[in-house]
Each structure stands twice: as structure tokens, then as C-alpha cells.
C-alpha positions as a Markdown table, in Angstrom:
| # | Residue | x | y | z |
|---|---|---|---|---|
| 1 | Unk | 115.6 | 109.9 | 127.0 |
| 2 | Unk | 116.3 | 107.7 | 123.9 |
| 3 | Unk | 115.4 | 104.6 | 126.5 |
| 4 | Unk | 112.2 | 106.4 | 127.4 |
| 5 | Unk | 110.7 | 107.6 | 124.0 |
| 6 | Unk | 109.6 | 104.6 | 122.0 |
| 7 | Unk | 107.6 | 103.7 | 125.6 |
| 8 | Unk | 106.5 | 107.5 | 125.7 |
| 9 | Unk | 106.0 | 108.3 | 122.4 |
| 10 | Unk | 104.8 | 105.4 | 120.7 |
| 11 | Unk | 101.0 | 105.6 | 121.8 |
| 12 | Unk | 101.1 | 109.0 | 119.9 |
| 13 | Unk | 102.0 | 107.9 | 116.6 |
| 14 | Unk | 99.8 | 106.7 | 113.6 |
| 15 | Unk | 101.2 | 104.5 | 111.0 |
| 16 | Unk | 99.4 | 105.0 | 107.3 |
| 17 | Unk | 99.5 | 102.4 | 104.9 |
| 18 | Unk | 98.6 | 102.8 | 101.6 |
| 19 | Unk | 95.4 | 104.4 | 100.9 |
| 20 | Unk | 94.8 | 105.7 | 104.0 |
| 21 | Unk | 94.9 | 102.0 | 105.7 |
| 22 | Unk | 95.7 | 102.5 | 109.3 |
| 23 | Unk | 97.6 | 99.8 | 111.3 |
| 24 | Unk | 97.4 | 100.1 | 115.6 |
| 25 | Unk | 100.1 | 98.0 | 116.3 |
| 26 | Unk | 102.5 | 99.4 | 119.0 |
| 27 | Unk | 105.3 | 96.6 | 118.0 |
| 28 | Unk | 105.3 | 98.2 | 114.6 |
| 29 | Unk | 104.9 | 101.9 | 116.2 |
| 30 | Unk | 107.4 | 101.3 | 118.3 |
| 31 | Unk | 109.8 | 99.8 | 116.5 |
| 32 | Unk | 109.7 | 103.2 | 114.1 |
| 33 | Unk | 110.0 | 105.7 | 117.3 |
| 34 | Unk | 113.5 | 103.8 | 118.2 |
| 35 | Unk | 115.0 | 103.6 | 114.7 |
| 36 | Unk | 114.1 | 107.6 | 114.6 |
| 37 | Unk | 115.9 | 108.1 | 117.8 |
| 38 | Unk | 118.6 | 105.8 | 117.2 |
| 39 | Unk | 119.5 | 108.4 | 114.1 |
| 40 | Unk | 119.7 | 111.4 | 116.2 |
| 41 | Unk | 123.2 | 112.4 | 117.9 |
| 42 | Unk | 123.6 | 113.2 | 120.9 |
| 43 | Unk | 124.3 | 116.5 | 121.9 |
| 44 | Unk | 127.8 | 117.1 | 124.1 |
């Protein structure tokens, strides 16, 4: 799951910048869905 979601859930996500600046790039959106999911235990 953690291999799949940046791929999966990366189209779904909208970076603000400030003042309501929006940025499309799926590098960046990416990069943010992994370092979310690489904070998350797994559960046992």
C-alpha cells in the first residue's frame, strides 16, 4: 500500500501556495503523499 499511494493518490491532491497560488506539479505532489505515508506505522 505505502508503494502504491503516492502513484494512486497523488493525482488527488492540490498543493496551495500562498494566497491561494496553486502549483500542478505531481513531482512536488507526490513527493508530499510519500513523506505522509512514510510517518504512518504499520499496523501488526
Amino acid at each position: 500500500i505505502k508503494e502504491l499511494a503516492p502513484i494512486v493518490l497523488s493525482h488527488r491532491v492540490m498543493l496551495n501556495r500562498t494566497h491561494g497560488m496553486r502549483t500542478q506539479s505531481f513531482e512536488q505532489t507526490e513527493r508530499m503523499v510519500l513523506d505522509i505515508v512514510e510517518t504512518v506505522p504499520v499496523p501488526v
